[in-house]
LOKOLSE-994886 format. One record per atom (N, C-alpha, C, CB): residue number from 1; atom name; x, y, z. Coordinates in pm, 1 decimal, padded with zeros to 6 digits. Glycine has a CB too. Layout:
   n atom        x        y        z
 NUM   CA        X        Y        Z
...
//
This chain:
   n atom        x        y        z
   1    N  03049.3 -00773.8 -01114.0
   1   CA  02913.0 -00820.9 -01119.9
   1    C  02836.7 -00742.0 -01225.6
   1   CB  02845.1 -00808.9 -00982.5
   2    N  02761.5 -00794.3 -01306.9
   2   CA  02666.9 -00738.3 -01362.0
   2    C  02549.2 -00668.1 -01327.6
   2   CB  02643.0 -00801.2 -01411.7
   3    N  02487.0 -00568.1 -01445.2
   3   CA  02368.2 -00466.8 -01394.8
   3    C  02238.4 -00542.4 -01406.1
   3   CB  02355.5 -00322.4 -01488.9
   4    N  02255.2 -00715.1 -01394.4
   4   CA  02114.5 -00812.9 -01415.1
   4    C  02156.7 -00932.5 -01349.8
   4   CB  02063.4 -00852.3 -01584.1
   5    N  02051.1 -00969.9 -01236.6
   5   CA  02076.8 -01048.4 -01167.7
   5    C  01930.8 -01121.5 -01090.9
   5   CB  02176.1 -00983.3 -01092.3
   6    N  01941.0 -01274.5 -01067.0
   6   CA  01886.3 -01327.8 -00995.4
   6    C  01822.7 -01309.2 -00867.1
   6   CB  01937.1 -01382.5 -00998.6
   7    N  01770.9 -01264.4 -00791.0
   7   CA  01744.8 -01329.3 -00639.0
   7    C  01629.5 -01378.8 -00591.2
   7   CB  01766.6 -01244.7 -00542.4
   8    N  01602.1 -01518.5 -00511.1
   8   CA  01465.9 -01553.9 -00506.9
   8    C  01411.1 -01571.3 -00616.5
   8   CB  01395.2 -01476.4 -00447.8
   9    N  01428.0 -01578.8 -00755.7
   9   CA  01352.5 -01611.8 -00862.3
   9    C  01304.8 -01454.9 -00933.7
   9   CB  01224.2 -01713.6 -00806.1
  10    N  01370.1 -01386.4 -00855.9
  10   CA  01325.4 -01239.0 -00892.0
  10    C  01454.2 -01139.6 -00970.0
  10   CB  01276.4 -01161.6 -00733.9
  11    N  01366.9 -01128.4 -01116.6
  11   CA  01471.1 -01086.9 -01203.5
  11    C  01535.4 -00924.2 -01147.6
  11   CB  01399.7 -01084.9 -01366.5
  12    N  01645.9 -00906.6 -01146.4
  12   CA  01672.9 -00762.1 -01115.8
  12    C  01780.0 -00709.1 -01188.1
  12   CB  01700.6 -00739.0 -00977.5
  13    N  01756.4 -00545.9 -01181.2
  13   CA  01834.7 -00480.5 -01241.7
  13    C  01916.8 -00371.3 -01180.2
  13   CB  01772.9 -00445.3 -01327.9
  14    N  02019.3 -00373.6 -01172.6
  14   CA  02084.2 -00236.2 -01158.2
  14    C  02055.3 -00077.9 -01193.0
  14   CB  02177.8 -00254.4 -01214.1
  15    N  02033.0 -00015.8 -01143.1
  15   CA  02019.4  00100.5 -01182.3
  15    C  02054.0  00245.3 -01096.0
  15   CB  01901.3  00089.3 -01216.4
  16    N  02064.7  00328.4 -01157.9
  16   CA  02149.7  00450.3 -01045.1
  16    C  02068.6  00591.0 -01076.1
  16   CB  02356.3  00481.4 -01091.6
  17    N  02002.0  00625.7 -00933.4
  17   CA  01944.3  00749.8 -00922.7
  17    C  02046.4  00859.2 -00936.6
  17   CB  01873.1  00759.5 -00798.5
  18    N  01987.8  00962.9 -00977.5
  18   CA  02096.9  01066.5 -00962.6
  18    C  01993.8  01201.7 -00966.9
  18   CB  02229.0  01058.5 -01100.1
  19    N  02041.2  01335.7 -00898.7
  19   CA  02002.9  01376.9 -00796.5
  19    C  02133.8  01547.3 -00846.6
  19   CB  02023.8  01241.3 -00642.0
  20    N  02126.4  01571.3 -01004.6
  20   CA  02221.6  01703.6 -00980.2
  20    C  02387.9  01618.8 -01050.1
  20   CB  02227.4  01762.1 -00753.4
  21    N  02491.4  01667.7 -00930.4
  21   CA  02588.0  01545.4 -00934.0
  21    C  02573.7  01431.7 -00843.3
  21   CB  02717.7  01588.1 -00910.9
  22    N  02512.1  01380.9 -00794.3
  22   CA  02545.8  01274.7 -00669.1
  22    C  02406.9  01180.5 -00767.8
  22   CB  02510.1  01347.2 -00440.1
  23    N  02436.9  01063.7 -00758.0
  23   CA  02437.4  00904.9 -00783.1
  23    C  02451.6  00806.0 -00702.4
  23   CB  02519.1  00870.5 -00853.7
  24    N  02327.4  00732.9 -00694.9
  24   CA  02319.0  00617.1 -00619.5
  24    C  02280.3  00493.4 -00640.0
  24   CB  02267.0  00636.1 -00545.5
  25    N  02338.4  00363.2 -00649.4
  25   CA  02297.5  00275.5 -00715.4
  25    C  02232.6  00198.4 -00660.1
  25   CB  02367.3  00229.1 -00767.9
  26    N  02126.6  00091.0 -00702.4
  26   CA  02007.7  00031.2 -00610.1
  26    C  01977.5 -00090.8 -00714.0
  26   CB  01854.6  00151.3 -00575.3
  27    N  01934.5 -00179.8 -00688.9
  27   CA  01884.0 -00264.6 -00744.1
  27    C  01716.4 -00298.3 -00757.9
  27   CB  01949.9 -00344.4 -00695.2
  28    N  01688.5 -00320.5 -00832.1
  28   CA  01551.1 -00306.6 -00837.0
  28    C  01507.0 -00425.4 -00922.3
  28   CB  01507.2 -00167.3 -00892.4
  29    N  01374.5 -00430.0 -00867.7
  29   CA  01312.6 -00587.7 -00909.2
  29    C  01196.6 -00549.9 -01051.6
  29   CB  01200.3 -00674.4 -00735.6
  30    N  01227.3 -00619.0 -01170.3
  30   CA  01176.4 -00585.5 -01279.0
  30    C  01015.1 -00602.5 -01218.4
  30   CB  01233.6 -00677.3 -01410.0
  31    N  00928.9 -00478.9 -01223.0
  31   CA  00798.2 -00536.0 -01197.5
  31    C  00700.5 -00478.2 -01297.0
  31   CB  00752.2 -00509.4 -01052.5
  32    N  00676.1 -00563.7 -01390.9
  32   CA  00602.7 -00511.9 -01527.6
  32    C  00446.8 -00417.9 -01517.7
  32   CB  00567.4 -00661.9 -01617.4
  33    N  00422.8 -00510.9 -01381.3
  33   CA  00250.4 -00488.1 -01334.5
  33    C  00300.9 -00332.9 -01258.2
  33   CB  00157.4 -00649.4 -01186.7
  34    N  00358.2 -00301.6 -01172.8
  34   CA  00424.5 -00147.3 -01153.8
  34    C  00402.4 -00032.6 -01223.9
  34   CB  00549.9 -00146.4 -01169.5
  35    N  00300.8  00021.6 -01223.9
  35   CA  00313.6  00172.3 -01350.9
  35    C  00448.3  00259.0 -01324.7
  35   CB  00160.7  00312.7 -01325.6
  36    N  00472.6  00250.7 -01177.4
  36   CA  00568.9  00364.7 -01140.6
  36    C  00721.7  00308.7 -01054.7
  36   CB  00471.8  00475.3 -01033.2
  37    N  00824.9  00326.3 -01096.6
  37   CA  00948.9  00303.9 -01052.6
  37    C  01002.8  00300.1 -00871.1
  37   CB  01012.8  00410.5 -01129.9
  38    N  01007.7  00252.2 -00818.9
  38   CA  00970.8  00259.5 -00686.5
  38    C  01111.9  00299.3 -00602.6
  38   CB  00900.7  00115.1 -00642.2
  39    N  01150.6  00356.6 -00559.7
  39   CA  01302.0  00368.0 -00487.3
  39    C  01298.5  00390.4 -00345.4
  39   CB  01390.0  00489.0 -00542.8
  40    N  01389.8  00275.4 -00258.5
  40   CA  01374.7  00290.4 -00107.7
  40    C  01395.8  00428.7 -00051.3
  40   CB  01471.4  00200.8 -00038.4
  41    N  01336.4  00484.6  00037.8
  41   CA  01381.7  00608.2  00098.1
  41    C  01536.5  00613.1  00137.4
  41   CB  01297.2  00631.6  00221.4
  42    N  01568.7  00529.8  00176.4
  42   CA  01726.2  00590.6  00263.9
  42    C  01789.0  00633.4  00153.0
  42   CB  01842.8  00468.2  00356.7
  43    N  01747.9  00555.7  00021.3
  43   CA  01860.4  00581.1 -00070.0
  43    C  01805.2  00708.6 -00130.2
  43   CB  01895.3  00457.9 -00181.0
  44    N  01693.4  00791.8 -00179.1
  44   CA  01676.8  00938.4 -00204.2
  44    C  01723.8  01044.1 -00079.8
  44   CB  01520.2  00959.4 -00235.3
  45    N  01705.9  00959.7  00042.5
  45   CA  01779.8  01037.6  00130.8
  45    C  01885.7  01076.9  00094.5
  45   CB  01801.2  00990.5  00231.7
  46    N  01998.4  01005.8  00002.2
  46   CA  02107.1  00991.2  00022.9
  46    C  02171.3  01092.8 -00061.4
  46   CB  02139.3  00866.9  00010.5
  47    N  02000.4  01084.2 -00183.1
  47   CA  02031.0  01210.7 -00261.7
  47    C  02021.4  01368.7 -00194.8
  47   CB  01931.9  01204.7 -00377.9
  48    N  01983.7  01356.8 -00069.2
  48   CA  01886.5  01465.0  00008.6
  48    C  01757.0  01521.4 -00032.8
  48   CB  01953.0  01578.1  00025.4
  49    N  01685.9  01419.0 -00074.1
  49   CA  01543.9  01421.6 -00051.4
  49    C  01488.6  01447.3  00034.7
  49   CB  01495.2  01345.3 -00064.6
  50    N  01389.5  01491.6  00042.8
  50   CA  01268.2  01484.9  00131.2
  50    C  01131.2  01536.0  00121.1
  50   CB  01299.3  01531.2  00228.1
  51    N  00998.3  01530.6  00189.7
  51   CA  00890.1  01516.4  00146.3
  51    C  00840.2  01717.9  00063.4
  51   CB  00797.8  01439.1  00297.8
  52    N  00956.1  01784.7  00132.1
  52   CA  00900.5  01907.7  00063.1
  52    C  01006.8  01941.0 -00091.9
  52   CB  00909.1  02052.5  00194.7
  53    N  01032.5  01816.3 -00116.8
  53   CA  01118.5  01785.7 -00290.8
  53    C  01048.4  01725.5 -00351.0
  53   CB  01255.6  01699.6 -00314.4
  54    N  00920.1  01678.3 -00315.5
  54   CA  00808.3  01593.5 -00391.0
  54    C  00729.5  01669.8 -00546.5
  54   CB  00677.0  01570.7 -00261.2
  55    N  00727.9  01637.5 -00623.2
  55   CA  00641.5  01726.2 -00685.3
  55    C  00466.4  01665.0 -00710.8
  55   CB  00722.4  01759.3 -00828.1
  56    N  00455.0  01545.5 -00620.8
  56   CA  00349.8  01505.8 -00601.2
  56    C  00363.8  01404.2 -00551.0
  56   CB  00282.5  01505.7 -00682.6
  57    N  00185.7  01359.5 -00487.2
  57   CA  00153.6  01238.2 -00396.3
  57    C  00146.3  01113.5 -00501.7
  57   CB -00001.2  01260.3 -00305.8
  58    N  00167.0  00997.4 -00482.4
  58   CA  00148.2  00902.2 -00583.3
  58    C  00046.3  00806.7 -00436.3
  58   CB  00330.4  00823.8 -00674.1
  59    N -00094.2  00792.6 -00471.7
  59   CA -00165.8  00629.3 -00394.0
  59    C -00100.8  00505.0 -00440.0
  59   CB -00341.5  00593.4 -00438.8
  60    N -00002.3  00444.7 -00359.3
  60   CA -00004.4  00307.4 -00419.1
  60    C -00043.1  00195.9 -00387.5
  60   CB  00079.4  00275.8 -00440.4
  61    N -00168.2  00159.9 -00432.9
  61   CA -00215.7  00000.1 -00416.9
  61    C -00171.5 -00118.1 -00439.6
  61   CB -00298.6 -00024.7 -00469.5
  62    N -00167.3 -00243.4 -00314.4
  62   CA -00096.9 -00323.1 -00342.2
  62    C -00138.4 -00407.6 -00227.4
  62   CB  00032.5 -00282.3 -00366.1
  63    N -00008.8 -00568.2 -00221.8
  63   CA -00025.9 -00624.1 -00131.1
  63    C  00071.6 -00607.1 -00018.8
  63   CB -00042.8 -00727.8 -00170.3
  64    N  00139.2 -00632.5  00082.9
  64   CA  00264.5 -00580.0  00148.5
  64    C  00187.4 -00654.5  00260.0
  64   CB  00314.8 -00398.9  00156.2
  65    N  00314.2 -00733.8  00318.6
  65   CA  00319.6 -00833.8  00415.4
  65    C  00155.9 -00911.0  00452.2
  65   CB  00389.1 -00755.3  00548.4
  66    N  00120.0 -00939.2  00321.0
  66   CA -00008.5 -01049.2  00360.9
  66    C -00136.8 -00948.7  00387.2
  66   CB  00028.1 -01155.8  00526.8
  67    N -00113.8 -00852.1  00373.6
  67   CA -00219.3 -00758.8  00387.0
  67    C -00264.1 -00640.3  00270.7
  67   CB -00182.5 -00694.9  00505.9
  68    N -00358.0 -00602.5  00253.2
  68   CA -00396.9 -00528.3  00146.1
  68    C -00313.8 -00383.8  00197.1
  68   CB -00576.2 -00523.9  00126.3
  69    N -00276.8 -00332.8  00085.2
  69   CA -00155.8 -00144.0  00123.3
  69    C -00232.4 -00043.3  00012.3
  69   CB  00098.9 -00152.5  00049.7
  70    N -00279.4  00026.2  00106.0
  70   CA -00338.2  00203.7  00024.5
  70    C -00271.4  00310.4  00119.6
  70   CB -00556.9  00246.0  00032.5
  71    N -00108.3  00335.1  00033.1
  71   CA -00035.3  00434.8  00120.4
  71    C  00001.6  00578.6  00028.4
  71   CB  00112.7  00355.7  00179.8
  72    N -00029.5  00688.6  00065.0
  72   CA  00028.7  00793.2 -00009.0
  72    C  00218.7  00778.2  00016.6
  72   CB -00050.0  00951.3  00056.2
  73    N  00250.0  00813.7 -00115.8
  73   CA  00410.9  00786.3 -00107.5
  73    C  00473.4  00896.6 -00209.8
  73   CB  00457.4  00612.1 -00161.0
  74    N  00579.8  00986.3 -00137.8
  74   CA  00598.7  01114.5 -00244.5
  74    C  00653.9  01052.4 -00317.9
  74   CB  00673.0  01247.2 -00217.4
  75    N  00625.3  01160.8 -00501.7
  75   CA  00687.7  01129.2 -00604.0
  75    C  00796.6  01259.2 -00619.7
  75   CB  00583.9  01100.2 -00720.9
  76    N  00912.2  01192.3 -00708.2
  76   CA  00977.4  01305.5 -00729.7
  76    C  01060.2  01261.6 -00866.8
  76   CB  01065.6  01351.8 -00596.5
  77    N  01096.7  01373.3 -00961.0
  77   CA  01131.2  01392.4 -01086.7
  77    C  01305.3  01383.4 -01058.0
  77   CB  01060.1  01541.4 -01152.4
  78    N  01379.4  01230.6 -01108.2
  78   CA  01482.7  01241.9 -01137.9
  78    C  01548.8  01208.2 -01222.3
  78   CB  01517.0  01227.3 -01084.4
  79    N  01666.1  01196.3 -01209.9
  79   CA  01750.2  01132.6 -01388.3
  79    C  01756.9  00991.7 -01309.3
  79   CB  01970.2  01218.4 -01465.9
  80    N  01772.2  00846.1 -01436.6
  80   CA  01800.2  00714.1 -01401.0
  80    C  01889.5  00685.0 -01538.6
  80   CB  01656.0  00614.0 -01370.3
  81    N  01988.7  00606.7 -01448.7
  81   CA  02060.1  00565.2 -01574.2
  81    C  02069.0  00395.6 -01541.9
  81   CB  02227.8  00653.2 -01594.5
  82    N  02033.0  00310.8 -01660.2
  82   CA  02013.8  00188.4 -01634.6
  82    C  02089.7  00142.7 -01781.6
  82   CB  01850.3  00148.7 -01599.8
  83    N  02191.2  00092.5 -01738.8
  83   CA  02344.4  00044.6 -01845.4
  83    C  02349.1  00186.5 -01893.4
  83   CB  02327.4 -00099.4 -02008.0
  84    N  02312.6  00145.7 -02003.1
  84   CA  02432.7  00273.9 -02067.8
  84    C  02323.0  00429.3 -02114.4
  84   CB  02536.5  00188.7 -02270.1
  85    N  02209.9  00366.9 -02073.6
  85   CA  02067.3  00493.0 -02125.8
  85    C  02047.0  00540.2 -02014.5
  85   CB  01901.2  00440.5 -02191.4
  86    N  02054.1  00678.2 -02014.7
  86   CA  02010.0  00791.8 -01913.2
  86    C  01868.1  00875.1 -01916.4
  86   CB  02112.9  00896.1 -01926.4
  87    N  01799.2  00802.5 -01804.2
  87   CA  01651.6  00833.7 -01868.2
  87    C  01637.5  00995.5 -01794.4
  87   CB  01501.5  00695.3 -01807.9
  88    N  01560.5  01101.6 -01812.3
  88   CA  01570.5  01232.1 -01737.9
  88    C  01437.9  01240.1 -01730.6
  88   CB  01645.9  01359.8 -01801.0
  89    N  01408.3  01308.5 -01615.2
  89   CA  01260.3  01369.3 -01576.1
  89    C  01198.2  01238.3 -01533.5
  89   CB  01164.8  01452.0 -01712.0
  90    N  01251.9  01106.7 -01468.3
  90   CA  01189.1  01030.9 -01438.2
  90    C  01111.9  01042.0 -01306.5
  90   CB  01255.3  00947.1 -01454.2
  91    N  00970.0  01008.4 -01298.5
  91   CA  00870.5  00986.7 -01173.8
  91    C  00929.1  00928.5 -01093.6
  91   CB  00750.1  00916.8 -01187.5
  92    N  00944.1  00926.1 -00985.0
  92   CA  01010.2  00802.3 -00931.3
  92    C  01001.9  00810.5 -00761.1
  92   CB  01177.6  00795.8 -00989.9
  93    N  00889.6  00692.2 -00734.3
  93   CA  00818.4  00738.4 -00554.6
  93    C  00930.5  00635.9 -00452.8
  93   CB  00582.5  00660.3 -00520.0
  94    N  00908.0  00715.0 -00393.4
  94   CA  01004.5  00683.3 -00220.1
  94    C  00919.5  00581.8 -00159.8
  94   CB  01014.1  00839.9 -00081.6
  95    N  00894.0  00454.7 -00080.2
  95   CA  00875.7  00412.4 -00024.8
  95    C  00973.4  00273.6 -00007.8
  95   CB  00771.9  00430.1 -00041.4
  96    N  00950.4  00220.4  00150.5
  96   CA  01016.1  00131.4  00153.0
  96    C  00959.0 -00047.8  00236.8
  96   CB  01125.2  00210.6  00207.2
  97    N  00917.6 -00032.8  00114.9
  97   CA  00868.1 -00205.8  00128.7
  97    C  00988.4 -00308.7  00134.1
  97   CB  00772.1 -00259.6 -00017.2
  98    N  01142.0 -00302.9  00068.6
  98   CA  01218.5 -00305.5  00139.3
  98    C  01394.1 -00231.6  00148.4
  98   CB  01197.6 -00415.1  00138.9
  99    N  01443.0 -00245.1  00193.2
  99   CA  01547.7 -00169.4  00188.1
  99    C  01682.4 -00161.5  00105.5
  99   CB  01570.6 -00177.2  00284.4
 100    N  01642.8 -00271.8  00067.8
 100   CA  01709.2 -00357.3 -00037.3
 100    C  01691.9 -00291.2 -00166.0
 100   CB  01651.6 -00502.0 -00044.3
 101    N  01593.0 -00314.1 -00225.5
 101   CA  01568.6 -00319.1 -00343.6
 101    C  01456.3 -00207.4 -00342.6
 101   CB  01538.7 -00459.8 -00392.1
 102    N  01452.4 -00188.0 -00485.6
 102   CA  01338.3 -00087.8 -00525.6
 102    C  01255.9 -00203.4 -00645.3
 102   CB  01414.8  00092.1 -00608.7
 103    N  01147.1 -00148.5 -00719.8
 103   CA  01106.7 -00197.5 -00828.9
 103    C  01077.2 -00126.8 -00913.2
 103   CB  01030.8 -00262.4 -00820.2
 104    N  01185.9 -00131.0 -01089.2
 104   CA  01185.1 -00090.6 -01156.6
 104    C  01027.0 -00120.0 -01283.3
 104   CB  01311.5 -00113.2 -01163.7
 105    N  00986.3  00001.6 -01267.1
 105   CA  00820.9 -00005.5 -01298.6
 105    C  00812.4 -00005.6 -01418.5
 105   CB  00726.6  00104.6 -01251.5
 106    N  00685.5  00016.5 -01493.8
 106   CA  00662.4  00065.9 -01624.6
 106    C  00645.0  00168.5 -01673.5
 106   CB  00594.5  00031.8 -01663.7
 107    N  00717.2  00277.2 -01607.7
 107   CA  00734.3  00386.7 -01648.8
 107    C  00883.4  00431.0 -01715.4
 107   CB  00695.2  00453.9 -01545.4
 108    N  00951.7  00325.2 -01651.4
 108   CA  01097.1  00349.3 -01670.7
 108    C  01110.9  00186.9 -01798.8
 108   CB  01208.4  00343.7 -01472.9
 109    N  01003.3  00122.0 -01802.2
 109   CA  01032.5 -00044.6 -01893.5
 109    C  01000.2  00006.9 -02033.6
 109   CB  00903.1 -00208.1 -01847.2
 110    N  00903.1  00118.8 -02035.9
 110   CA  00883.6  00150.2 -02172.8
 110    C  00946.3  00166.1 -02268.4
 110   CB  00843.5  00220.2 -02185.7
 111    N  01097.4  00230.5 -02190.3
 111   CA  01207.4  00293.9 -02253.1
 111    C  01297.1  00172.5 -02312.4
 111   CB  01287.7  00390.4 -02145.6
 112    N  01273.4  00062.7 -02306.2
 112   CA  01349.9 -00026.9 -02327.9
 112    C  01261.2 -00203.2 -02416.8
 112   CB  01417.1 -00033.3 -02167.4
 113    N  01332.1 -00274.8 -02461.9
 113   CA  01278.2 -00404.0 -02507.9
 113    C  01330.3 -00470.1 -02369.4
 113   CB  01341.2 -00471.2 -02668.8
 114    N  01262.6 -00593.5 -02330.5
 114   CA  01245.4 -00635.2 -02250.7
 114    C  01278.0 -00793.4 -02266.2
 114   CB  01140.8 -00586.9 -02220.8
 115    N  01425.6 -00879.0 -02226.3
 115   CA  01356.5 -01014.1 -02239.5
 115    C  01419.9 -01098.4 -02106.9
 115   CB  01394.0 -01093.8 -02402.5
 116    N  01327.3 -01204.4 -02070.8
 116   CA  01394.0 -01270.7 -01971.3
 116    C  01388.0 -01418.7 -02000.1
 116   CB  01338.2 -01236.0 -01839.5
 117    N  01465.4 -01457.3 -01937.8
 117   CA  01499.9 -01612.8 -01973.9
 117    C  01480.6 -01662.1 -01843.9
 117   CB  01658.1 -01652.3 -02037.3
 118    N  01343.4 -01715.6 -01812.7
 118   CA  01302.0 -01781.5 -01652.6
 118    C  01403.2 -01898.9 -01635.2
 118   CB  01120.9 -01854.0 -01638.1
 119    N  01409.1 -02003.5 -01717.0
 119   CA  01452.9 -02130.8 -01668.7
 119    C  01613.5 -02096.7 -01689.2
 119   CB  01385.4 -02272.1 -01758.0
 120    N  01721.3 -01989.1 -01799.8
 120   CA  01799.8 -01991.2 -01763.0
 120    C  01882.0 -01882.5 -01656.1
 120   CB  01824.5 -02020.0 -01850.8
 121    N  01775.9 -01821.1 -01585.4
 121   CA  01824.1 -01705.2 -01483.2
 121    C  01886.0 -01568.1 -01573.1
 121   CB  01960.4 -01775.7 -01373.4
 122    N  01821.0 -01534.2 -01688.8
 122   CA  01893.9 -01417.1 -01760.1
 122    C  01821.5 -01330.8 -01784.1
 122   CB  01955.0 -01437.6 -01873.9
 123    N  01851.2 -01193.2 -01776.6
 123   CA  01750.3 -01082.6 -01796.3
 123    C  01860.4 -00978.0 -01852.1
 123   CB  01657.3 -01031.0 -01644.9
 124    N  01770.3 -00904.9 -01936.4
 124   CA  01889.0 -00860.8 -02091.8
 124    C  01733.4 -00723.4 -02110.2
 124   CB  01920.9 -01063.6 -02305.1
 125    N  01789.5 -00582.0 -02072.7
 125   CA  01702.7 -00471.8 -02150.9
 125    C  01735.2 -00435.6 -02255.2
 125   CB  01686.3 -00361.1 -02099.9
 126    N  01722.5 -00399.2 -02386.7
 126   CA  01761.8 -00341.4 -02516.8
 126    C  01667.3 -00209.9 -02512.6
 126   CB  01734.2 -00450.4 -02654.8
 127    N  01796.0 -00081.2 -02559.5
 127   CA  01725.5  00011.1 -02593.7
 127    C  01804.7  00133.8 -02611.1
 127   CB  01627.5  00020.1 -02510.7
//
């Protein structure tokens, strides 16, 4: 399978936290409007995270299940490697809106050209 994929109409990408030596891969939903890279908790767990590895609070505003969301959510500084570019010192907050997926933000899109093909289901980063 490839590191770009469909679901629900929602373009996604592969990408793998890493944490030292240990690496974890997650899929994440391209979200342009996102300033910040979003990654489910179980999976920083997995790196052994936790809230006193934060190097700060991130507020994130939003919508989440039909209702307006103002939740503090720790941030923490790791490496991401998405295909073949290894981004380091990336922001990157824990919460889990769902368990599935994370959403790859615009903190981590900068690093890359960006194109998607809506009507033929293709999503392609250059960089």
């Amino acid at each position: 399978m490839s590191d770009f994929d469909f679901e629900n109409h929602y373009p996604l990408v592969r990408v793998s936290v890493i944490k030292e030596d240990v690496s974890f891969p997650v899929w994440t939903i391209v979200d342009t409007g996102s300033p910040y890279t979003i990654i489910p908790n179980s999976i920083l767990n997995k790196l052994g995270l936790g809230f006193e590895d934060a190097v700060t609070m991130i507020t994130i505003h939003g919508v989440v299940h039909k209702e307006e969301c103002v939740v503090e959510a720790p941030a923490y500084l790791l490496e991401m490697q998405i295909g073949e570019k290894s981004l380091k010192k990336m922001l990157v907050v824990g919460y889990d809106f769902d368990p599935r997926f994370g959403l790859l933000g615009h903190n981590a899109l900068v690093n890359f050209q960006l194109f998607i093909d809506w009507h033929e289901k293709m999503i392609e980063l250059r960089g």
